[in-house]
C-alpha positions in Angstrom: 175.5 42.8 82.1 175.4 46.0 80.1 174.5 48.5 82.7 173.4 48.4 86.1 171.6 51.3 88.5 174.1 52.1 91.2 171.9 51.9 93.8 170.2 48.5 92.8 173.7 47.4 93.3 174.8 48.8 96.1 171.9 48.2 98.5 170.6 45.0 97.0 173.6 43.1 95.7 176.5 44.9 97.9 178.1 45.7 94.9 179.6 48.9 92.6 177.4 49.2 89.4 181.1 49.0 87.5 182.6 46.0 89.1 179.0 44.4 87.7 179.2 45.7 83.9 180.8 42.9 81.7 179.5 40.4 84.1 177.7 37.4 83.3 174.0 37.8 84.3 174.4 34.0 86.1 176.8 36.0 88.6 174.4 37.9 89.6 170.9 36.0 88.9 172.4 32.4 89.0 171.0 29.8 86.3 169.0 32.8 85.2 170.2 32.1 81.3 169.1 28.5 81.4 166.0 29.1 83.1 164.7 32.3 81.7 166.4 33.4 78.5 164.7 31.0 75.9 161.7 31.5 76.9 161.8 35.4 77.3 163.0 35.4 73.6 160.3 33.7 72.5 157.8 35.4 74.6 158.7 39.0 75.0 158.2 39.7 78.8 157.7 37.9 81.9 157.4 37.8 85.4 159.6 35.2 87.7 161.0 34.7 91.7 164.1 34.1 92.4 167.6 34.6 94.0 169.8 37.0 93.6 173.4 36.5 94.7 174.6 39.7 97.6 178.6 39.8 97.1 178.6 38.4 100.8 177.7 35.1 99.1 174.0 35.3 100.7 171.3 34.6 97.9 169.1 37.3 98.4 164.7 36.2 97.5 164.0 38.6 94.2 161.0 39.1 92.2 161.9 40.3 88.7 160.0 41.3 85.6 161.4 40.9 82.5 161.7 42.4 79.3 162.8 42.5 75.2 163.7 45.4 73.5 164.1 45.4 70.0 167.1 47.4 69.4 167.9 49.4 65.7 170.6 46.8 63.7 168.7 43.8 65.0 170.5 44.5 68.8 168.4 43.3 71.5 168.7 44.1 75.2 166.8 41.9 77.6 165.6 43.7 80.7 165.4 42.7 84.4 163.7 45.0 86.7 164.5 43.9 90.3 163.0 43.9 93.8 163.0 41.8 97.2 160.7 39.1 96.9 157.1 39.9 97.4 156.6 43.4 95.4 153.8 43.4 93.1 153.9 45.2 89.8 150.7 47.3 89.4 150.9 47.3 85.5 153.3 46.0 83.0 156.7 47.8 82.4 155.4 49.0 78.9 152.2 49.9 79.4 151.5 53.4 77.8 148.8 55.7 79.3 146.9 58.5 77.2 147.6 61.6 79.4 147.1 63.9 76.4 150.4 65.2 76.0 152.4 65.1 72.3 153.5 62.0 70.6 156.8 61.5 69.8 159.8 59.0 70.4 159.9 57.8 73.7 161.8 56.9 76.4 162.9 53.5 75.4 163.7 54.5 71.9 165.9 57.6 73.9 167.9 54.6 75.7 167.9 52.5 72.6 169.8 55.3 71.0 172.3 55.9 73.8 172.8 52.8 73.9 176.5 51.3 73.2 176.9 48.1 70.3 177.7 45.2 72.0 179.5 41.9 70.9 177.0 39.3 71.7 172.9 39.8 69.7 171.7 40.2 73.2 172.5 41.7 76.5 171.1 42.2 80.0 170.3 45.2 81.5 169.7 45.0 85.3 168.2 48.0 87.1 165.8 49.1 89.9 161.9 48.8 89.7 160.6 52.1 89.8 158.0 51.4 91.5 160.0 49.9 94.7 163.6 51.9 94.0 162.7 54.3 96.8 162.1 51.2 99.5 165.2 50.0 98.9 167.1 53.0 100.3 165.5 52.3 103.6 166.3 48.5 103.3 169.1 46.5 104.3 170.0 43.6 102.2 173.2 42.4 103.9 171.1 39.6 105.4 168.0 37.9 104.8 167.2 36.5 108.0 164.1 37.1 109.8 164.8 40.4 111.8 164.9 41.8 108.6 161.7 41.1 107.3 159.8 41.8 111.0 157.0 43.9 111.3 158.1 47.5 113.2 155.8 49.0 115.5 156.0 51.8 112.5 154.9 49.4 110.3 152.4 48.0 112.3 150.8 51.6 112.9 150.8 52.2 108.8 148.3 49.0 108.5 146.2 50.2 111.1 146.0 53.4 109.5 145.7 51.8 106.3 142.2 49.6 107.7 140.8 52.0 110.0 139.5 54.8 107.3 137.1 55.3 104.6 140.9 54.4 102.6 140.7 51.1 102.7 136.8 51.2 100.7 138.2 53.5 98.3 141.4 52.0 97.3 143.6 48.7 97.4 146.8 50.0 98.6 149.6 47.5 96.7 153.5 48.5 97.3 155.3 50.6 99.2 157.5 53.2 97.0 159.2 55.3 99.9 159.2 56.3 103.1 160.3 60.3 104.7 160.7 62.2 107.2 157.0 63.3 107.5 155.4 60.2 106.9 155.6 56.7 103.7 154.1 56.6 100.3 152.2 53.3 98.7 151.0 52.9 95.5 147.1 52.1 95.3 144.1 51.0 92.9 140.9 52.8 92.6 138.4 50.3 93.5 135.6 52.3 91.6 137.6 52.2 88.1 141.0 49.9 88.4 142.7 53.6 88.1 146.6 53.7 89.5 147.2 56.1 92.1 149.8 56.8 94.8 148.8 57.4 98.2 151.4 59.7 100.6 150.6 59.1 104.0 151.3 62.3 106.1 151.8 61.5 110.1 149.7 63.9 111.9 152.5 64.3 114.9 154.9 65.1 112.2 153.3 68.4 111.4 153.7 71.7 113.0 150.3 74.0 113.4 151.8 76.2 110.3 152.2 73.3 107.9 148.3 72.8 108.6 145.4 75.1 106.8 141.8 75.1 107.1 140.0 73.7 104.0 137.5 75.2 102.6 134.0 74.2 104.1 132.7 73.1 99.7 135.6 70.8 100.3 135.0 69.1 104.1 136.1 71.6 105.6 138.6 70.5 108.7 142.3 71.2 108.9 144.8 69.2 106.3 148.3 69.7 105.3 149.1 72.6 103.6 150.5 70.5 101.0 147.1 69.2 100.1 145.6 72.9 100.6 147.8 74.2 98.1 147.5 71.1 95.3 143.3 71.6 95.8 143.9 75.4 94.6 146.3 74.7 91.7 144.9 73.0 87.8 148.0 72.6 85.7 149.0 69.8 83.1 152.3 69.5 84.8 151.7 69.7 88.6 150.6 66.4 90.4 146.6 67.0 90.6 145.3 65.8 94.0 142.3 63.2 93.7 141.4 63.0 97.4 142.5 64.4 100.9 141.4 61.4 103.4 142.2 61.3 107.3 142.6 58.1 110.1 143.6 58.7 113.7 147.9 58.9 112.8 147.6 59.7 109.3 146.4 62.1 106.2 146.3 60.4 103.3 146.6 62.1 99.8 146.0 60.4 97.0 147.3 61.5 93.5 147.5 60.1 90.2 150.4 57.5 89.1 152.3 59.5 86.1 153.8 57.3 83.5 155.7 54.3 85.2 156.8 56.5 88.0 160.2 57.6 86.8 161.5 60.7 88.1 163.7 62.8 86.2 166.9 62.0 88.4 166.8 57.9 87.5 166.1 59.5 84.0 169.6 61.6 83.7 171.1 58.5 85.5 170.6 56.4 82.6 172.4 58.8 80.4 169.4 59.0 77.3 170.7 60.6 74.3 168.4 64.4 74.2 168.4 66.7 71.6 167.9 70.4 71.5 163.8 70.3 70.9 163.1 67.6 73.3 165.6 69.0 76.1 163.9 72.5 75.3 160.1 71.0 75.3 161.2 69.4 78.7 162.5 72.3 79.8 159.0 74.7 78.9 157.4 72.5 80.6 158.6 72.7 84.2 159.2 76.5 83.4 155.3 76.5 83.1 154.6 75.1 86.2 156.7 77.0 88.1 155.4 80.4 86.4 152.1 79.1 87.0 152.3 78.6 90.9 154.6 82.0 91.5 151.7 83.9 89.3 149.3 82.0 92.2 151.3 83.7 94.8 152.6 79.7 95.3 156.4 79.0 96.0 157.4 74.9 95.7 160.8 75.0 98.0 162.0 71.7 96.7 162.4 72.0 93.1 164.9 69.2 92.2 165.2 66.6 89.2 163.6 63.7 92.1 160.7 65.8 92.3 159.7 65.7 88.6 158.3 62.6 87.3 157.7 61.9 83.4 156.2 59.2 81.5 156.8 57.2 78.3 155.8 60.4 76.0 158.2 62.9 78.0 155.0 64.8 79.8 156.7 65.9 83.2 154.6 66.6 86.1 155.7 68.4 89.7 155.7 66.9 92.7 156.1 66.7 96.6 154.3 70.0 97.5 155.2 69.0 101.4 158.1 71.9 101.4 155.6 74.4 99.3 153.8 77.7 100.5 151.7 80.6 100.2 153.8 83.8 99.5 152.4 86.8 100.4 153.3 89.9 97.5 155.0 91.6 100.5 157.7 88.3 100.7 158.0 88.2 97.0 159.3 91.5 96.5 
């Protein structure tokens, strides 16, 4: 094991990410080289179940999709993206989207980079699926037995809301990325085009009357979060754009765009990529932009934070999470 997220390793596998480096990936995967390593060699990438083994001895049901990276020297690094058995992946790991923004090295050849030589021509690299990282903080893995895996009455009410609505005939809702104190998050596909989106699910009984607005009646009209009052009066390259402001009995449901593979800017920094002066400073502009964009619309965010800034492969950040966010009158901002 080369590296490891710390929080794939504490929740999943009970473990500290640097008692796991130096490892062998059997110790953590078991007969993972035998079964998997040839043919992901030859083949590239790949998708698998399995067990992973929890430091309590338990062998914890995984899904995991794997990966080669071609590394400069002829290095390779073969990596495993885990999650509890029975996540989908939307898309594959290296799928690039055209979102417009400038061409350049990515964010694998920034790891690649950072990366340190190792001994052997190929290494394993274990971390957190993106897509299901923020699940797993909600998740206990010290057992696998069947309380664990039991429907809540929480969980019951999301698939209700989930089938009740016009939601359901708009979009296939697929995993669940996180849940807060206001409500979950799931990540969907567009029926109409096969498009990737996110859905955040927003519990109406959550929300005081100030966090609601009315909407404008050439939009529904009808009270919504202010969150999605504010994102349907905002057009900016690197603030979240919102697709569509839906309602069931519990829940609004706002549906925005997936950016990139869903990494946010805190995983990024975790992984310790190698910057240098023009990218950090073209990352930088960026969110500067944003954020001089929505003061000049008389919009403060409240939550501005390296988890609420997602990037893709081509370093095109975009803002998040307006839930905190608000009108500010000129009166307040002086």
């Amino acid at each position: 094991v080369h590296s490891v997220h710390p929080l794939l390793a504490k929740l999943l596998l009970g473990q500290s990410a640097k008692r796991l480096v130096g490892e062998p990936i059997d110790s953590v995967l078991p007969g993972f080289s035998a079964r998997h390593c040839p043919a992901l060699v030859a083949a590239g990438s790949g998708s698998y179940t399995g067990e992973a083994l929890h430091s309590s001895g338990t062998a914890v049901p995984v899904a995991y999709h794997l990966k080669r990276i071609e590394l400069t020297g002829g290095r390779r690094l073969l990596c495993v993206w885990l999650s509890r058995q029975g996540d989908d992946w939307p898309e594959q790991a290296a799928s690039i989207s055209d979102d417009g923004c400038d061409d350049g090295e990515g964010i694998e050849d920034s790891i690649q980079r950072a990366s340190k030589p190792v001994d052997e021509g190929e290494a394993s690299i274990i971390s957190k699926s993106p897509q299901a990282a923020a699940a797993e903080v909600n998740e206990s893995v010290a057992s696998t037995d069947a309380a664990a895996t039991a429907q809540s009455p929480d969980d019951e009410a999301e698939a209700e809301a989930e089938a009740e609505n016009e939601l359901s005939s708009r979009y296939e809702v697929t995993l669940h990325l996180g849940r807060g104190a206001y409500g979950y998050v799931k990540a969907a596909v567009r029926r109409s085009d096969g498009a990737q989106v996110v859905v955040k699910f927003v519990r109406k009984s959550k929300l005081a009357a100030h966090q609601l607005m009315e909407r404008p009646e050439s939009l529904g009209g009808g009270l919504v979060p202010r969150e999605a009052a504010i994102l349907q009066s905002v057009s900016h390259l690197n603030i979240v754009p919102l697709l569509d402001a839906l309602e069931s009995r519990r829940y609004y449901e706002l549906v925005m765009p997936r950016h990139g593979l869903g990494m946010d800017l805190f995983e990024f920094i975790d992984r310790n990529p190698s910057l240098d002066e023009p990218l950090a400073s073209y990352m930088f502009r960026q969110m500067a932009s944003a954020v001089a964009y929505l003061h000049s619309r008389g919009i403060a965010h409240r939550d501005l934070k390296d988890e609420n800034v997602i990037l893709d492969e081509r370093f095109c950040l975009m803002l998040i999470d307006f839930g905190a966010a608000a009108f500010v009158s000129p009166t307040d901002r002086s």
